[in-house]
C-alpha positions in Angstrom: 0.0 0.0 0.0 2.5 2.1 0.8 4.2 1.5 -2.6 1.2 2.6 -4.4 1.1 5.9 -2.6 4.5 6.7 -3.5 4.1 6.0 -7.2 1.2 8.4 -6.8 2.4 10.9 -5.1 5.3 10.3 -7.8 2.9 11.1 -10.8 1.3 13.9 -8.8 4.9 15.7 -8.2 5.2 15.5 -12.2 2.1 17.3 -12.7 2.9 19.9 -10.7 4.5 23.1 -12.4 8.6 23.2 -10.8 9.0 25.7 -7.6 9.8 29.1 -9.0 13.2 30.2 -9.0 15.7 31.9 -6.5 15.7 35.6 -7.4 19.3 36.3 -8.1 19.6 40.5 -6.6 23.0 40.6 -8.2 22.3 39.7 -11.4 21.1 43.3 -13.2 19.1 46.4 -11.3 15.8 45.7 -13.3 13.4 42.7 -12.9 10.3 41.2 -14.7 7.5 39.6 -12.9 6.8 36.1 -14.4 3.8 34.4 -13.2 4.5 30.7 -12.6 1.8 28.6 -13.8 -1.9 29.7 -15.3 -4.5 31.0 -13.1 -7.6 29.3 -13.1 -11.4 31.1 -12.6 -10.9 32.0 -9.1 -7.8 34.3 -9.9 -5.4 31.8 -7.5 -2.3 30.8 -9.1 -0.5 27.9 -8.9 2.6 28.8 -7.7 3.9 32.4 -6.6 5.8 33.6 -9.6 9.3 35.1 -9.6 11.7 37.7 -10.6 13.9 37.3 -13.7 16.5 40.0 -14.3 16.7 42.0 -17.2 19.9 41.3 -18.2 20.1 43.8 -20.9 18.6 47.0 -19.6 17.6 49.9 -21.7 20.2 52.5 -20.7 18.5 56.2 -20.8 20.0 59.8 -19.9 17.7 62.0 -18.3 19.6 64.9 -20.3 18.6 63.3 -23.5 15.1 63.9 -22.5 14.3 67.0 -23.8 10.9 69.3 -23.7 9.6 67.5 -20.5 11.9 69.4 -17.6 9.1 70.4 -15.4 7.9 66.4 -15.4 11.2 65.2 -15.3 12.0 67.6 -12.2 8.7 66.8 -10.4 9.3 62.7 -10.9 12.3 62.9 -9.7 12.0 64.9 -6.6 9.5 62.5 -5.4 12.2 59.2 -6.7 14.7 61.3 -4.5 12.4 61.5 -1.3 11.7 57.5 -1.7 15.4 56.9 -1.7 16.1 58.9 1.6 13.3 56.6 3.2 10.9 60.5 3.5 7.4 60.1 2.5 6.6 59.9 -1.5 3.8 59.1 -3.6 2.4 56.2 -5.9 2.9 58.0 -9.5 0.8 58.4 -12.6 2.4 59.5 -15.5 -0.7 60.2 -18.1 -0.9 62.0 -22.1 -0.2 62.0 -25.5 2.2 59.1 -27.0 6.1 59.0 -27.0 6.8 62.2 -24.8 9.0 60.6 -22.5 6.7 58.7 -20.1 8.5 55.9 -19.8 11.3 56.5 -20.5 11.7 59.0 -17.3 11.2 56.0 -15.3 14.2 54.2 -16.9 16.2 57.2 -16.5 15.5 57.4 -12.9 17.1 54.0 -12.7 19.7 54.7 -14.4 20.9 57.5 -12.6 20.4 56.3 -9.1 21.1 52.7 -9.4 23.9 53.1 -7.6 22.0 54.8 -4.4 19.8 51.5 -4.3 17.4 52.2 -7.0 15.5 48.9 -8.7 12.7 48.7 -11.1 10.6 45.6 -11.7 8.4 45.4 -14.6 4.8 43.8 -14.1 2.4 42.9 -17.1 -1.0 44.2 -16.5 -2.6 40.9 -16.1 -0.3 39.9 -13.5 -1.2 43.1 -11.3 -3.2 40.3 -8.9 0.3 38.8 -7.9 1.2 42.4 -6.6 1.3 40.5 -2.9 3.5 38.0 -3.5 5.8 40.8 -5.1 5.4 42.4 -2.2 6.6 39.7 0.2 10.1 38.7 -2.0 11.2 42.5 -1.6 9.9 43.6 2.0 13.1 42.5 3.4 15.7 43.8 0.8 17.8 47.1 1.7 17.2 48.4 -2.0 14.1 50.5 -2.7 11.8 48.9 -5.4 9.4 50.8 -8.4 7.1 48.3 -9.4 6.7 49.8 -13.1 3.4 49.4 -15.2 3.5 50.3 -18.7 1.0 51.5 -20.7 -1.8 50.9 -18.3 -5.0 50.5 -19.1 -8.0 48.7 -18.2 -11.2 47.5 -20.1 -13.4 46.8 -16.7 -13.2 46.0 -13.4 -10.6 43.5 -14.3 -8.7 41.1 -11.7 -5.2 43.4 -12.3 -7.6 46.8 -12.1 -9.0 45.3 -8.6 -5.7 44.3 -7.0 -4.1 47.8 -8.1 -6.9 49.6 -6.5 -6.5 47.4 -3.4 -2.4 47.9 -3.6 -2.8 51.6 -3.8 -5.1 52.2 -1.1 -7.9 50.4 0.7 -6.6 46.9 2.0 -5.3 46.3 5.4 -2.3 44.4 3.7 -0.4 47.3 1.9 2.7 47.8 -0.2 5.8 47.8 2.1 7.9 51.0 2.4 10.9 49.7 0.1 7.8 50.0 -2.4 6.1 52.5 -4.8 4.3 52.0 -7.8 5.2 54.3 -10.9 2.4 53.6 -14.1 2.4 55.2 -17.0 -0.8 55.2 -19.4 -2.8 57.5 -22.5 -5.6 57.4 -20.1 -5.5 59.8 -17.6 -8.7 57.5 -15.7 -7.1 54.3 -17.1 -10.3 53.3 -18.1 -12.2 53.9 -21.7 -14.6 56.6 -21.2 -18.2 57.0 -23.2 -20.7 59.9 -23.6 -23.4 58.3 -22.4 -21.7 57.7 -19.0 -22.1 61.8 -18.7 -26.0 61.6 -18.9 -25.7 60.1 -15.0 -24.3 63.2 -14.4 -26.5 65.2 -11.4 -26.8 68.9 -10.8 -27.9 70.2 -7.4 -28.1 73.8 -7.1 -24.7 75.2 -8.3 -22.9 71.9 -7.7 -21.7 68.5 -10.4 -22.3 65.4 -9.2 -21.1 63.0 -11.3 -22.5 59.8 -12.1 -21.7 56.2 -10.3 -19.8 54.6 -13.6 -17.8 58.1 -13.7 -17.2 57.8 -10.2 -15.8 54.4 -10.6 -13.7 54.7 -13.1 -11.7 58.4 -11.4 -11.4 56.4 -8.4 -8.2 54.0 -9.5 -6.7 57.1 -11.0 -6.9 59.5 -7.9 -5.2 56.7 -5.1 -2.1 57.8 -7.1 -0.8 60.5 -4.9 1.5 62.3 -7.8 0.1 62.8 -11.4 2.5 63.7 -14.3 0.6 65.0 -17.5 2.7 65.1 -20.6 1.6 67.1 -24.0 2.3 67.3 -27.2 5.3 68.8 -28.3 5.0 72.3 -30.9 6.8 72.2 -34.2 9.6 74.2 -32.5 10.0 71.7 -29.5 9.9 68.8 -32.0 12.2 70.5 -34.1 15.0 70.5 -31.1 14.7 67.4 -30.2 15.6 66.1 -33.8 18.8 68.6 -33.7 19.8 67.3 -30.1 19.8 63.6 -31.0 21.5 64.3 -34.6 24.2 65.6 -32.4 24.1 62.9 -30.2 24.6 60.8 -33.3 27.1 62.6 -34.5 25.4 64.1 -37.6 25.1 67.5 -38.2 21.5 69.4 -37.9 20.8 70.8 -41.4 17.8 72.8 -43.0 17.4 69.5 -45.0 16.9 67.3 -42.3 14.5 69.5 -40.4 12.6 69.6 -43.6 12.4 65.8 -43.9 11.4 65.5 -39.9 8.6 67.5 -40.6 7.6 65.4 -43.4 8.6 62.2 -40.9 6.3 63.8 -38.4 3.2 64.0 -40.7 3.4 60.5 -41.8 3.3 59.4 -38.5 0.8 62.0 -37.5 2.6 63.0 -34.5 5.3 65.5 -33.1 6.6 63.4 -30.0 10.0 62.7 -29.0 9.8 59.3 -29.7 9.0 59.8 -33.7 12.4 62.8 -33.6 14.4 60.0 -31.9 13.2 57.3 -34.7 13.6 60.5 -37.3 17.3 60.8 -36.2 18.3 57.5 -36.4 17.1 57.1 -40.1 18.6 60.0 -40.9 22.0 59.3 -39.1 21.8 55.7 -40.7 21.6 57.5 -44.7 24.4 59.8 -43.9 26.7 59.3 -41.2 30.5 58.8 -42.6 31.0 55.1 -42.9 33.6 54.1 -40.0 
């Protein structure tokens, strides 16, 4: 009998998806959540996931961020106060498309790294693991931005429930080696329709706005910072294309701007994402061969 139990337990151990792997801290300053195994209908997972390290982490200047200085300065003030252990804020960084959102956030890590900075990257639909995340760093000396890019939610999803939970609102709560930084087009993070504006009510001079309204700002405002990014003018654009053509080490010419304005209006946008994409072409067709 006791033979059969053991082959059994045998198959069983088979079955069962391998224990996730020892978070090696050393191995790069910027982690990815992996989920370990799938969830099934009651949002549980199988096993508590783990960190793998980015091993080849995307290296940005804050310098080379140009036409965002206020957002930059306000970000980082607040990355700053979390590193000396003062109070700081959960941020939202929310607007138009390639202006620098996310890349302020890998900035940030690359300049203070060295001071104990870490980032790790979580998927949207992993959001509901945001515990367990929480339990493998509360004991670490670094400090940790769990970083969600381009955030955005459809409904009250399992991912949009646990943030809202994680942000504010549960007696279990994000340690203090913790903040979340989130960047999304949606400053509610939610799709918004006219109809949701007929439950809006008007008492005497005041708005009330409407339950599904209501709902939807409430995920937005637990974040204690908001960052709102714009679009850049044709001037603003047009630096940005000369400061990255240095950087490349072509010269800025009155053909080049010419063509990036023509770049821009294919792509239907003047962000620093499309000059940065711009420059490289350019630099490509007619840097000096080495």
């Amino acid at each position: 009998m006791s033979k059969e139990l053991e082959r059994i337990l045998q198959r069983l151990d088979q079955l069962l998806p391998p224990a996730p792997p020892a978070t090696d801290w050393a191995a790069s300053i910027a982690f990815r959540w992996r989920a370990s195994g799938r969830r099934g209908t009651g949002g549980g997972s199988a096993t508590a996931g783990y960190l793998q390290p980015v091993r080849q982490v995307h290296r940005i200047k804050l310098a080379d961020l140009r036409g965002i200085d206020r957002q930059i300065e306000r970000v980082e003030q607040n990355t700053r106060q979390f590193l000396d252990g003062k109070p700081a804020n959960n941020v939202l960084l929310t607007g138009a498309r390639g202006t620098g959102k996310s890349s302020i956030v890998k900035g940030l890590l690359n300049k203070y790294s060295r001071q104990g900075l870490r980032l790790i990257e979580v998927e949207k639909n992993d959001l509901v693991d945001l515990p367990n995340i929480v339990d493998q760093v509360a004991g670490r000396s670094e400090r940790f931005l769990v970083f969600c890019d381009d955030l955005s939610f459809q409904g009250a999803e399992e991912g949009y429930i646990a943030l809202k939970v994680a942000l504010d609102g549960s007696i279990s709560t994000t340690s203090e080696n913790m903040l979340i930084y989130a960047t999304s087009n949606r400053r509610h993070l939610m799709p918004e329709y006219m109809n949701e504006n007929l439950e809006t009510k008007y008492v005497g001079e005041e708005i009330h706005p409407g339950e599904t309204v209501e709902e939807k700002i409430s995920l937005s405002e637990r974040f204690g910072l908001w960052v709102t990014f714009y679009p850049f003018d044709q001037d603003e654009y047009l630096a940005i294309v000369a400061h990255w053509l240095k950087t490349l080490g072509v010269k800025d010419s009155d053909a080049a701007r010419e063509e990036a304005l023509q770049w821009s209006l294919q792509r239907g946008s003047r962000s620093g994402r499309v000059a940065y994409q711009f420059a490289r072409d350019w630099a490509g067709r007619h840097a000096r061969k080495k």
